[in-house]
DONUSE-327045 format. One line per 10 residues: number of its first residue (from 0); their letters; for each residue x, y, z of C-alpha. Coordinates in Angstrom, 2 decimals, always signed. Each point is the difference from the previous one (the first is absolute). Layout:
% DONUSE-327045
NUM	A	X,Y,Z | ...
//
This chain:
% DONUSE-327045
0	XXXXXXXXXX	+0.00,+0.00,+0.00 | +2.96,+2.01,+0.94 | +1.51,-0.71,-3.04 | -3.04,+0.81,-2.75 | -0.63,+3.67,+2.54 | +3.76,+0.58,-0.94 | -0.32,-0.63,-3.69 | -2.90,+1.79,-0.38 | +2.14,+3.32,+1.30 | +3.20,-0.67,-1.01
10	XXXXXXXXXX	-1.09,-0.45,-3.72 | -1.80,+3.01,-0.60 | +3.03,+1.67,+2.19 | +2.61,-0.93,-2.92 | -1.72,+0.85,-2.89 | -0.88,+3.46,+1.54 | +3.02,+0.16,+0.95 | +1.25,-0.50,-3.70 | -2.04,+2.25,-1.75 | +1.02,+2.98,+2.38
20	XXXXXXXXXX	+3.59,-0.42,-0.43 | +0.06,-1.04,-3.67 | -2.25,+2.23,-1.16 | +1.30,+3.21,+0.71 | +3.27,-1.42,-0.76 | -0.92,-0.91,-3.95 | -1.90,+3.35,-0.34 | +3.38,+1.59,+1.24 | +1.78,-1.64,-2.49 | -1.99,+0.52,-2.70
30	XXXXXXXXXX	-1.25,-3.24,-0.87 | -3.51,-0.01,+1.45 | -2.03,-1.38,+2.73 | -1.18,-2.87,-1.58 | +3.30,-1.76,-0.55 | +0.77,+0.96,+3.72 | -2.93,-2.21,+1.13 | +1.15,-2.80,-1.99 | +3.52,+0.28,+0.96 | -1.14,-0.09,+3.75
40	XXXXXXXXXX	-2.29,-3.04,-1.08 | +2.82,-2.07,-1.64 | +2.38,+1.12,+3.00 | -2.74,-1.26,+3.26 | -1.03,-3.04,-2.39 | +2.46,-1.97,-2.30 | +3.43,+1.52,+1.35 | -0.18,+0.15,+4.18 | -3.36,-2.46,+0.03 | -1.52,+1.86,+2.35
50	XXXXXXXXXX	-3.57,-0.86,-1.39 | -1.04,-2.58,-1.66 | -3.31,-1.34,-2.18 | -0.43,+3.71,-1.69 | -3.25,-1.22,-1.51 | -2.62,+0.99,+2.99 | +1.69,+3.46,+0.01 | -0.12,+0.16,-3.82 | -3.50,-0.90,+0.33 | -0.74,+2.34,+2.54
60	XXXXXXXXXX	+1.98,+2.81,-1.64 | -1.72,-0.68,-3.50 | -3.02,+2.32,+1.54 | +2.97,+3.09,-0.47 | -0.75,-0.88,-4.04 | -3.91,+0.13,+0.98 | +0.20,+3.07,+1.78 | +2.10,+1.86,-2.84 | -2.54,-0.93,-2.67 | -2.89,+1.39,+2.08
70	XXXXXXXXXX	+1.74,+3.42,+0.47 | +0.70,+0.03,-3.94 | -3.58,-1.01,-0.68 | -1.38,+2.74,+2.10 | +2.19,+2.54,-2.13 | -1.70,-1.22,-2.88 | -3.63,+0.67,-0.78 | -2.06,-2.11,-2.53 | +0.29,+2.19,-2.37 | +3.65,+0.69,-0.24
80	XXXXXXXXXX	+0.74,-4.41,+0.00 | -2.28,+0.17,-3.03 | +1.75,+2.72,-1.26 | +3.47,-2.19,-0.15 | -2.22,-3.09,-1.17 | +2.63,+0.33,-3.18 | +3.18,-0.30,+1.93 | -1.20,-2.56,+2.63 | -1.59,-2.90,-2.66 | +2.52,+1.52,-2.80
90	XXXXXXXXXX	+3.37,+0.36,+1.37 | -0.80,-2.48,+3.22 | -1.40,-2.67,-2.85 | +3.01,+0.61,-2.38 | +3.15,+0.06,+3.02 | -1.91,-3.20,+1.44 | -0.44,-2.29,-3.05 | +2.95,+1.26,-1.87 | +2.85,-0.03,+3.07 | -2.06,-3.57,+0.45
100	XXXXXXXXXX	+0.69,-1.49,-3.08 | +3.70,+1.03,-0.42 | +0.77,-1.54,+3.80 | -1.87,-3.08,-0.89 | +2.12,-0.41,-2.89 | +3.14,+0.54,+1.91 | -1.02,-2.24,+2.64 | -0.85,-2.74,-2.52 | +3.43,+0.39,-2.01 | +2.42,-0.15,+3.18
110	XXXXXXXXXX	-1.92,-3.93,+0.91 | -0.74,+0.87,+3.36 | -3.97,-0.45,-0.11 | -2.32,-1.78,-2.24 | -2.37,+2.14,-2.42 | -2.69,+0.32,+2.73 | +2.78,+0.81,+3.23 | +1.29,+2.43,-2.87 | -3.13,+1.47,-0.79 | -0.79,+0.41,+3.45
120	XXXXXXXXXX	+3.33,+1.83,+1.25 | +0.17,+1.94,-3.30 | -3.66,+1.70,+0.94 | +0.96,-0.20,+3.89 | +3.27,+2.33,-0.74 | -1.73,+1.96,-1.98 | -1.74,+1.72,+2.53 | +1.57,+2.73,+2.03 | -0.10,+1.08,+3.56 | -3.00,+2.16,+1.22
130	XXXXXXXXXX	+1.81,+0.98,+2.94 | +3.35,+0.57,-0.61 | -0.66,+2.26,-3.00 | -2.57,+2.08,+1.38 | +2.09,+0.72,+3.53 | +2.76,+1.54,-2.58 | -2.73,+2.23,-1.88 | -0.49,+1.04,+3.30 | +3.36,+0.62,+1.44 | +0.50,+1.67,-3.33
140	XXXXXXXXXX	-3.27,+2.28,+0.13 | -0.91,-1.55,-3.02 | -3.21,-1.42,-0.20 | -1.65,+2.33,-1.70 | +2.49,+0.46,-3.01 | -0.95,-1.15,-3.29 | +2.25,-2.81,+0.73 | -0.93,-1.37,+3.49 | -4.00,-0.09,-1.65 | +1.17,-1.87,-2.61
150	XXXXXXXXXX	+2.05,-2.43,+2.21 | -2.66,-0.16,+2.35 | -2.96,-0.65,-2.82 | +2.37,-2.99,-1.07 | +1.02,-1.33,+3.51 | -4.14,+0.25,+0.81 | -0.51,-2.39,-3.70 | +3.02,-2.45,+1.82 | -2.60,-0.21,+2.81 | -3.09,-0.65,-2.12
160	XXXXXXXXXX	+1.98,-2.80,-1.90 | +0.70,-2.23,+3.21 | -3.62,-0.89,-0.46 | +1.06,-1.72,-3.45 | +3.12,-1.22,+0.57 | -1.36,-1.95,+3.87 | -3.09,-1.47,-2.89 | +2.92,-0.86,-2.16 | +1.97,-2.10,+2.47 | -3.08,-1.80,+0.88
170	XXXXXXXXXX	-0.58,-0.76,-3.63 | +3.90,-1.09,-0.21 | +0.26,-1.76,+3.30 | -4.12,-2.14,-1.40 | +2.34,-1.68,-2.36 | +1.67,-2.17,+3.09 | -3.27,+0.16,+1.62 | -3.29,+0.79,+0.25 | -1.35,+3.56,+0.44 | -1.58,+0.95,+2.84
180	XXXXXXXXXX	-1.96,+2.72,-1.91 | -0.81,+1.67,-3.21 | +2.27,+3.08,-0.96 | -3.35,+1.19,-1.36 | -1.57,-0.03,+3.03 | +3.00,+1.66,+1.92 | -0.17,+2.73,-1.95 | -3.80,+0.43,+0.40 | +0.45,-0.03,+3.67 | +2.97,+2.84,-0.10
190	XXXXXXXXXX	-2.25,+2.07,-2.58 | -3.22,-0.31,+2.22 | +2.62,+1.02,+3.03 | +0.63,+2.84,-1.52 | -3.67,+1.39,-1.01 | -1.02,-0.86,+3.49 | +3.35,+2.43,+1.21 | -1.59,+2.58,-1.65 | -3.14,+0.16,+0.90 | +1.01,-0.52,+3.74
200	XXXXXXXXXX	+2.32,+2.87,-0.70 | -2.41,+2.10,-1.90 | -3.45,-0.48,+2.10 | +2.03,-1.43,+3.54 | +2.98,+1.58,+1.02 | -0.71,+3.55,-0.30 | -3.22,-0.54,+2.48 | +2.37,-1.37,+2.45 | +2.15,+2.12,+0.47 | -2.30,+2.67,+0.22
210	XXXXXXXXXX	-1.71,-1.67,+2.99 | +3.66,-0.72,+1.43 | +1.34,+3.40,-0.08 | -3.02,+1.71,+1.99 | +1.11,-2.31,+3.04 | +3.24,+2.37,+0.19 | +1.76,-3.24,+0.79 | +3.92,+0.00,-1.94 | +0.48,-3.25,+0.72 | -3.14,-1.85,-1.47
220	XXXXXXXXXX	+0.61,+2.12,-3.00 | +3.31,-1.35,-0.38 | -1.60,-3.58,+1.05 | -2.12,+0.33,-3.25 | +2.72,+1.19,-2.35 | +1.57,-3.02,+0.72 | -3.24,-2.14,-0.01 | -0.57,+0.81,-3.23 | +3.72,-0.37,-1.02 | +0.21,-3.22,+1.37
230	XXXXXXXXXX	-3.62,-1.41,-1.19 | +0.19,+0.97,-3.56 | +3.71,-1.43,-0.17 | -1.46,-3.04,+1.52 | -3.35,-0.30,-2.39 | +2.40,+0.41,-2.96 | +2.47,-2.73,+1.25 | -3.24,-2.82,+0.59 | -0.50,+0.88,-3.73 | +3.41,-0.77,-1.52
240	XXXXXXXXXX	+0.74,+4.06,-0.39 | +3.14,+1.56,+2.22 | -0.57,+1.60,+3.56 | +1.59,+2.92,-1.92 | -2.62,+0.18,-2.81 | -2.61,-0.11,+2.79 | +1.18,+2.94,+1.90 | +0.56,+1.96,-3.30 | -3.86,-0.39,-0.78 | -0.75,+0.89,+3.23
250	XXXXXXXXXX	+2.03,+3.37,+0.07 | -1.10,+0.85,-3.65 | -3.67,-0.41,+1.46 | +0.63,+2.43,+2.83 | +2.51,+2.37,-2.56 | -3.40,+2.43,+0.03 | -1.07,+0.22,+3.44 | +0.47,+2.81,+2.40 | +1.90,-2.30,+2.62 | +2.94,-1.07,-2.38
260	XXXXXXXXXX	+2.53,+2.14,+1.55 | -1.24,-1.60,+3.34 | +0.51,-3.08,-0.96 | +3.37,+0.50,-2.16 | +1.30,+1.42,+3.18 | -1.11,-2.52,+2.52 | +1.17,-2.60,-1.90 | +3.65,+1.49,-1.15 | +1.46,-1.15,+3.27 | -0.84,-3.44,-0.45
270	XXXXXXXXXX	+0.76,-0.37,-3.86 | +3.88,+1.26,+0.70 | +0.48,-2.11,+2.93 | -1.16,-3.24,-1.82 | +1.48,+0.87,-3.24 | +3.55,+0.65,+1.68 | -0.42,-3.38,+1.31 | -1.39,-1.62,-2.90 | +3.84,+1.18,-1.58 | +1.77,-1.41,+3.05
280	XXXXXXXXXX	-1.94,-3.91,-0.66 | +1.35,+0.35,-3.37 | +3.13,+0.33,+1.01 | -0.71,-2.25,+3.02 | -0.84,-3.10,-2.78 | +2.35,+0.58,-2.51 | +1.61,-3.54,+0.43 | +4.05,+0.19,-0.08 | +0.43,-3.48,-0.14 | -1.96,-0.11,-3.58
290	XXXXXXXXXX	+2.05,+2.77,-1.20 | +3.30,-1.57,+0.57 | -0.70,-3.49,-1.21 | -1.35,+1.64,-2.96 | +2.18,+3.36,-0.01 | +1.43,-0.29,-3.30 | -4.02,-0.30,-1.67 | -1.54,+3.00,+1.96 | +2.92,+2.12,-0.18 | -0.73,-0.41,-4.27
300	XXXXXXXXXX	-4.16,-0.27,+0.19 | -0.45,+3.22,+2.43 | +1.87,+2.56,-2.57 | -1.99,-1.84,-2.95 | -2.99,+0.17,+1.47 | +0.73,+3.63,+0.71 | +0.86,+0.53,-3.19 | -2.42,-1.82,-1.54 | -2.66,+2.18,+2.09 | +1.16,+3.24,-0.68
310	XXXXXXXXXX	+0.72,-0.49,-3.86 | -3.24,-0.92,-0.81 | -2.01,+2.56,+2.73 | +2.26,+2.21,-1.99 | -0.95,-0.71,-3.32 | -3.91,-0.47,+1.03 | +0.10,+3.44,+1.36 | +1.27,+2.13,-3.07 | -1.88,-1.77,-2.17 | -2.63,+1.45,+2.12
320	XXXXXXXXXX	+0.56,+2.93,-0.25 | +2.35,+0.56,+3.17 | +3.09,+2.66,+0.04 | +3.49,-1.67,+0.04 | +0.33,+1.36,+3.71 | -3.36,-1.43,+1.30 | +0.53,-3.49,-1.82 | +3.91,-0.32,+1.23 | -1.72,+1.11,+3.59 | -2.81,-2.40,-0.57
330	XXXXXXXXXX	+2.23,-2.68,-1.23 | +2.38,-0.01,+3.14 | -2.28,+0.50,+2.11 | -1.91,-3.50,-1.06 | +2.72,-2.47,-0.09 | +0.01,-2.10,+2.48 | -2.53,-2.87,+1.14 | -2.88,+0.44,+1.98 | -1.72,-0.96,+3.05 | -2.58,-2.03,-1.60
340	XXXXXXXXXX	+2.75,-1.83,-1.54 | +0.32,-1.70,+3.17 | -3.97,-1.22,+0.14 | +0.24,-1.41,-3.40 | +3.40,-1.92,+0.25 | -1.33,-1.71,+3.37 | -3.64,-0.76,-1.23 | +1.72,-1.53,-3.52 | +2.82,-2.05,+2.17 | -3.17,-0.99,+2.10
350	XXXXXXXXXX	-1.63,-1.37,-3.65 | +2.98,-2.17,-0.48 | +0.76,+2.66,-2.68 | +4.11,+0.02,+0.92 | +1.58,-1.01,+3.21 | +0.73,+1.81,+3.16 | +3.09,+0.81,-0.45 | -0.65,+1.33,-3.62 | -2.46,+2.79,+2.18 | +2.39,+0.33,+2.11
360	XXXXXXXXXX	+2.19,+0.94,-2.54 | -2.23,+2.49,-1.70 | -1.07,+1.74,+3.03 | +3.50,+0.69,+0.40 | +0.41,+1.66,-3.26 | -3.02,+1.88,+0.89 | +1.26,+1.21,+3.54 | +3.65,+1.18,-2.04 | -1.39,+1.68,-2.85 | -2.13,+2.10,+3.38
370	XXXXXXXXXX	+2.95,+1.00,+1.74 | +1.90,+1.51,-3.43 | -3.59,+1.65,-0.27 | +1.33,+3.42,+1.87 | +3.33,-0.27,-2.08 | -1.63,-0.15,-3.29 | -2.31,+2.39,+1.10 | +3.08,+2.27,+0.29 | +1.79,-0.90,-3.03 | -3.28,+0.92,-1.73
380	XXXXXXXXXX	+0.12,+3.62,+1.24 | +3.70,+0.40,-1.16 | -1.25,-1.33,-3.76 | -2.42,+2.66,-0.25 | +0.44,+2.73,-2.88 | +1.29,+2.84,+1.65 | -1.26,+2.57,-2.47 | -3.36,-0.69,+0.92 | -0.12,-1.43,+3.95 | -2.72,+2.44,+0.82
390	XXXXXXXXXX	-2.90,-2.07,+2.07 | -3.15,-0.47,-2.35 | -2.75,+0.20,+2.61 | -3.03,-1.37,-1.10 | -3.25,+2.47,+0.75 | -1.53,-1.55,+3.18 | -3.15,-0.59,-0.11 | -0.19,-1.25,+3.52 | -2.62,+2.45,+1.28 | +1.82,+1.45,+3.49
400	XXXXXXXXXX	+2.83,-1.73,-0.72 | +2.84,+3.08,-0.65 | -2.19,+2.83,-0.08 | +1.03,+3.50,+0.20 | -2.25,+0.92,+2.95 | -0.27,-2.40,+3.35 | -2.62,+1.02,+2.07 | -0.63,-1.41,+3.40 | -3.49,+1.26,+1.40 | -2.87,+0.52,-2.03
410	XXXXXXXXXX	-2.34,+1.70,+2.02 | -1.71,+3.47,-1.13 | +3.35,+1.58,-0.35 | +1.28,-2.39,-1.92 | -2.89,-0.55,-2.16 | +0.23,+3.45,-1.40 | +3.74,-0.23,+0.09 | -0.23,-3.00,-2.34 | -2.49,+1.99,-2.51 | +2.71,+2.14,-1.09
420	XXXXXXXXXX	+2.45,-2.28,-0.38 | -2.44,-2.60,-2.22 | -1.38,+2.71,-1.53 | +3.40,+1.20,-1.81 | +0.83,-4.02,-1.06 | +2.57,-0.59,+2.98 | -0.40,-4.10,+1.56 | -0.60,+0.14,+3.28 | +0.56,-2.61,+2.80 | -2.74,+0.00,+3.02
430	XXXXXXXXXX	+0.32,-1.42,+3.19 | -2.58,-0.08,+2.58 | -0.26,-2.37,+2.84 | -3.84,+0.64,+0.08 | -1.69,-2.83,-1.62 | -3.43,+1.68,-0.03 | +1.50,+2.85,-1.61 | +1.80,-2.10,-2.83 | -3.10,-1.46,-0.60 | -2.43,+3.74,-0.22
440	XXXXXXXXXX	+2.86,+1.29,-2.01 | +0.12,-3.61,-2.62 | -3.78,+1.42,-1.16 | +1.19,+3.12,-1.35 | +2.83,-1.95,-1.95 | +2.95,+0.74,+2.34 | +2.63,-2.29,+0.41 | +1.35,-0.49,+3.43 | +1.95,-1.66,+1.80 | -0.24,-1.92,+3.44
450	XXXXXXXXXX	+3.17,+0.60,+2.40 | +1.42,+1.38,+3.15 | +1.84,+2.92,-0.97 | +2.09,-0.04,+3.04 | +1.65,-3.58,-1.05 | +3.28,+0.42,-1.95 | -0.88,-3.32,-1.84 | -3.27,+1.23,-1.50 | +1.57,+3.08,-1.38 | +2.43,-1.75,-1.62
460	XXXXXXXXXX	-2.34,-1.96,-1.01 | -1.98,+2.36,-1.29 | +2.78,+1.87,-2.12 | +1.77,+2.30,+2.00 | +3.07,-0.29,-1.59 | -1.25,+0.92,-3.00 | -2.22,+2.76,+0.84 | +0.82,+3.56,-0.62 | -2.05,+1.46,+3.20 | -1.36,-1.71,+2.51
470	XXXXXXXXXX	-2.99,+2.07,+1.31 | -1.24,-0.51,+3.77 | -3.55,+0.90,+0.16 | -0.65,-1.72,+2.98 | -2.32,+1.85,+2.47 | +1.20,-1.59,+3.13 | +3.30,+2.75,+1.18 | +1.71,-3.54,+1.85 | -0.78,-1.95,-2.84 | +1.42,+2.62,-2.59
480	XXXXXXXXXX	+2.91,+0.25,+2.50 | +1.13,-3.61,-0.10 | -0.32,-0.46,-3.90 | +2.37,+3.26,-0.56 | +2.55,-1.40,+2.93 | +0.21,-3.29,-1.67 | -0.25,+1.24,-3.32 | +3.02,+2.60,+0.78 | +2.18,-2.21,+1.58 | -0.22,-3.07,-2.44
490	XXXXXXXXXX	-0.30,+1.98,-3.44 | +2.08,+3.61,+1.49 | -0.39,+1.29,-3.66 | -3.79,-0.06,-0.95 | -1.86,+2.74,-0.48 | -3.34,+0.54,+2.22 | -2.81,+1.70,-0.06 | -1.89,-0.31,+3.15 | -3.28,+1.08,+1.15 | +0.28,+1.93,+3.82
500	XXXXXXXXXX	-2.22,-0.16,+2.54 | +0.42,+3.42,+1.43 | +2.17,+2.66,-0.17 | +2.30,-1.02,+2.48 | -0.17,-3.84,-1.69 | +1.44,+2.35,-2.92 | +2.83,+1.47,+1.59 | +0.97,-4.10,+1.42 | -0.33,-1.07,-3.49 | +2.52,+2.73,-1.81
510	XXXXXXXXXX	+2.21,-1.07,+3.32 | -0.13,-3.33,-1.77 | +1.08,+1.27,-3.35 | -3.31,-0.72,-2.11 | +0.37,+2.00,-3.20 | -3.59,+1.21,+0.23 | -2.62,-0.29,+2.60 | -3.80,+1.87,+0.20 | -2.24,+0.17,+3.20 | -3.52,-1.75,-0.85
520	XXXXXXXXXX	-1.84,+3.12,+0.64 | +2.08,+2.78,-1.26 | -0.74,+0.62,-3.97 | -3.48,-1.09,+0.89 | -0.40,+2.76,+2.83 | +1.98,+2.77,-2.22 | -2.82,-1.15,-3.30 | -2.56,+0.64,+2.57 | +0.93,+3.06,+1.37 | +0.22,+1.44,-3.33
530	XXXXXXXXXX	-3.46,-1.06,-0.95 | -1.17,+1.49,+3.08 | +1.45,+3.46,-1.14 | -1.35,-0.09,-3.05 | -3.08,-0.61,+1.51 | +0.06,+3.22,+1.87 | +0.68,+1.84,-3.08 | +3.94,-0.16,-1.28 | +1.30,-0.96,-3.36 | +1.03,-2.77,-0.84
540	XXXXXXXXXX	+3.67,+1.05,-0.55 | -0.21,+1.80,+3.40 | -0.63,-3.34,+2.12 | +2.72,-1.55,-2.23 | +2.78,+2.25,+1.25 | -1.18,+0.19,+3.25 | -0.22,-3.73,+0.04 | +3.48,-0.02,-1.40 | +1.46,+2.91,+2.44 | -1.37,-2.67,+2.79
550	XXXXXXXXXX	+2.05,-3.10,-1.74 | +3.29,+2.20,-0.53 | -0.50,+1.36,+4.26 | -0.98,-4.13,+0.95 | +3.46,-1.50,-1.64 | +2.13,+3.05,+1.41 | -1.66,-0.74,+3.26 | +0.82,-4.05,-0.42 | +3.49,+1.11,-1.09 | +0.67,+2.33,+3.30
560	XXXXXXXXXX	-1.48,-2.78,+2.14 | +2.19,-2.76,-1.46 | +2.69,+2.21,+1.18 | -0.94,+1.40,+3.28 | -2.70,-1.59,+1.25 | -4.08,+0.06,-0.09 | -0.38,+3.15,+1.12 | +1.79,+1.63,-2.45 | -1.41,+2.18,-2.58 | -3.43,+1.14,+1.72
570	XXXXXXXXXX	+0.77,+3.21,-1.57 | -0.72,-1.22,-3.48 | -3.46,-0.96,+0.89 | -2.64,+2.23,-0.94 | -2.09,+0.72,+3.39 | -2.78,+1.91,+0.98 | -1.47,-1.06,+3.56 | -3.32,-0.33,+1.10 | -0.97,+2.64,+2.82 | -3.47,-0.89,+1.22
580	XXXXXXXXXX	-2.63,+2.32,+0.71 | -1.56,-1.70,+3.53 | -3.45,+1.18,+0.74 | +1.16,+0.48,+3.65 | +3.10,+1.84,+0.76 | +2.64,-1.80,+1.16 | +1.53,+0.83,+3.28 | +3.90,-0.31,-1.44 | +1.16,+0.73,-3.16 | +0.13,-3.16,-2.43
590	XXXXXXXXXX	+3.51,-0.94,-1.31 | -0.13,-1.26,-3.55 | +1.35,-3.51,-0.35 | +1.42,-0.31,-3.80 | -0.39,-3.50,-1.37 | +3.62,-0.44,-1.12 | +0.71,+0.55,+3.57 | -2.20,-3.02,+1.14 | +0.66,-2.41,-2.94 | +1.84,-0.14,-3.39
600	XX	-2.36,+0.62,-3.08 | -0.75,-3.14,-2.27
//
């Protein structure tokens, strides 16, 4: 008992322990954090043997993978994954069958594998790895480049096709045997999986969280995320589909609600945990024994199946239509084998379709070709044309997703706030943590988001980094308070525009250094005052100076006060005190009490 209590610590101890010295240690260097995981994998694992039987933690870790595809699928609404239909079942369909063919060919001329073993590691290397290339789009910033769509459109074909290529060892592996079921039918089952997805996701999941979020409780919300993570991964895998493909649908379902940046930021935490580890069970399987009884083959079939890989992405992607840059980019970023690689080699050795040690083998070449990933990665940055390096951005069409405007409160200030800013074409992001609010405000057509503003996660989430101005309109003064602190000390160089409660909340907020701030009440009260005039008679061009001579005398006053204190600057007011007229004399003279003497005006 003793024993299992220590395991259970000491494992999750090391590989911890790993990825926080490795880590930083490869992103020092240069050469990524990715390769640092796996080098801390390989180190704990095969060289000091300090855990053993990687396969529960690769299976536990595989969820990192499940969690990455849901965060891309909420970035990516219906109607954009329609709009790349072309380069998902065009260039995915092309890299897949082509790359398949020449590998099975290969395969079949060195002797190692009959025509079926061939056929099925030709198709099996073919496919790349989900994880590994998306974590360098990432660490590169580039996921939204012509390039990382286009890599992405044909890594998300790779994880359509496991579907065909799991029916097509069963129809390989019948030939020894009988088949326990119809490839027909397994691909009715995954295609009915998939309509009921989205109609959970479309007439379900929305509902849900709506009822969740009025209970005000984080945690269940972060619960759910993961509930419906987890389930839809789950329903996919009972239908022959990946986890992955499973969370994907699930986060393309929710890419249009109001509580995406809620969920993309409760469930970051968990997605880079388990994906770091999922790199450190690679490295943790990668079997050194099978590498040096066979050292002389792998060290020649990793660079050609490299090679192999990137010629013909290459070719596939200017033929296309892709720039030399993108398709060298493209091209080493696609190389090496994939994840599922290691599903399809252990269900085909389990069909009797090659031995063992033949899987073993492969999965090998598989786990090499990852860890030269990051390197070619590199070397594909140093091929690039330098005349023309420049970053082709592709126009996002991720509504709130990089907008020029995040705006956190959307109360009445912000409501008329936002007018202006729609009104003149500008995207803006909303954040409210009010679901009744998003809801009232979904009827007129706006599009809002559900978050805490106060949560460093959900702005990131939400696009702060790539925001122009981040505007506070929250009407709370503590509220506002704690988003400029936090927003101030974590991103020092922003610029804000903040909404004040008062006029002394002003003077605290230009303490903080907010480039523009405005009391609630102030442009309202000066429009009203200047009605009132004209009311009793003045021109219209006569309340406008005055009401401008006021504005000019309020910042002066603000300015003084900033300086010298809150008392400063009474002169500037214009004042005129009451004296009443009592009906009774009073028996002492009255002493006038000026308001700026009591309080500070608004």
């Amino acid at each position: 008992m003793a024993s299992a209590t220590e395991a259970l610590f000491a494992q999750p101890l090391l590989l911890l322990g790993g990825a926080v010295i490795a880590a930083p240690i490869f992103r020092k260097l240069g050469l990524g954090t990715v390769l640092g995981y796996l080098a801390a994998g390989v180190i704990i694992g095969p060289v000091l043997h300090l855990i053993g039987g990687s396969g529960e933690i690769l299976a536990v870790a595989e969820l990192g993978v499940v969690l990455l595809l849901f965060i891309i699928g909420l970035e990516l609404k219906p109607s954009r994954l329609w709009h790349m239909r072309r380069d998902i079942f065009g260039l995915g369909t092309s890299q897949v069958v082509l790359t398949g063919l020449a590998l099975t060919g290969i395969v079949m001329a060195s002797g190692l594998l009959d025509w079926r073993g061939a056929l099925v590691a030709g198709f099996g290397l073919a496919l790349s790895s989900t994880a590994f290339a998306l974590q360098l789009l990432e660490d590169y910033g580039d996921m939204n480049s012509r390039y990382g769509q286009r890599s992405f459109s044909i890594l998300l074909f790779q994880d359509l096709a496991i579907v065909p290529l799991l029916a097509m060892v069963s129809v390989l592996g019948a030939q020894g045997g009988g088949a326990e079921q119809s490839p027909l039918l397994e691909v009715a089952i995954a295609v009915g999986a998939v309509i009921a997805m989205i109609l959970a996701g479309r007439y379900l999941l929305t509902p849900m969280f709506q009822i969740i979020a009025r209970t005000g409780a984080r945690e269940v919300m972060i619960a759910a995320a993961l509930f419906v993570v987890l389930g839809s991964a789950y329903l996919m895998q009972v239908a022959g589909l990946s986890m992955a493909m499973g969370a994907f649908l699930a986060g393309v379902m929710l890419a249009e609600s109001s509580y995406r940046h809620e969920l993309e930021a409760d469930i970051e935490p968990f997605r880079g945990l388990l994906l770091a580890l999922f790199f450190i069970a690679v490295g943790l399987s990668m079997e050194l024994q099978v590498i040096t009884d066979n050292l002389l083959l792998i060290a020649l079939a990793v660079p050609v199946l490299m090679a192999v890989k990137a010629l013909a992405i290459f070719t596939i992607c200017r033929i296309a239509g892709s720039s030399r840059n993108d398709a060298i980019q493209i091209a080493m970023l696609l190389p090496q084998g994939g994840e599922f690689g290691f599903v399809l080699f252990t269900t085909a050795a389990a069909a009797g379709l090659f031995s063992g040690a033949e899987a073993s083998l492969l999965i090998s070449i598989v786990t090499l070709s990852m860890a030269l990933t990051p390197l070619t990665a590199m070397i594909g940055q140093r091929l690039l044309s330098r005349d023309s390096v420049e970053k082709e951005e592709m126009e996002e069409d991720f509504e709130g997703a990089g907008s020029d405007v995040l705006m956190i409160g959307f109360s009445r200030f912000g409501q008329i706030a936002a007018q202006i800013l729609l009104a003149s074409g500008r995207d803006v992001t909303i954040l409210d943590d009010s679901p009744d609010r998003i809801r009232q405000a979904a009827t007129f057509g706006f599009r809002i988001y559900f978050g805490d503003g106060t949560r460093l996660d959900m702005l990131r989430a939400a696009g702060i980094e790539k925001a122009k101005i981040v505007a506070v309109c929250t009407h709370k003064k503590e509220i506002t308070d704690k988003i400029v602190d936090l927003i101030r000390s974590e991103y020092p160089d922003v610029r804000l525009f903040v909404r004040a409660y008062d006029r002394i909340h002003s003077l605290e907020l230009r303490a903080r250094d907010v480039e523009y701030e405005l009391r609630e009440t102030f442009e309202s009260g000066l429009l009203f005052g200047r009605r009132t005039l004209e009311g009793l008679g003045a021109t219209e061009d006569e309340a406008y100076e005055i009401g401008e001579d006021i504005r000019r005398r309020d910042e002066e006053r603000l300015r003084l006060q900033a300086q010298e204190g809150i008392l400063a600057g009474r002169e500037l007011m214009h004042k005129r005190p009451v004296k009443p007229e009592p009906l009774i004399k009073p028996k002492k003279p009255i002493q006038t009490v000026e308001e700026d003497d009591k309080i500070p005006a608004a």
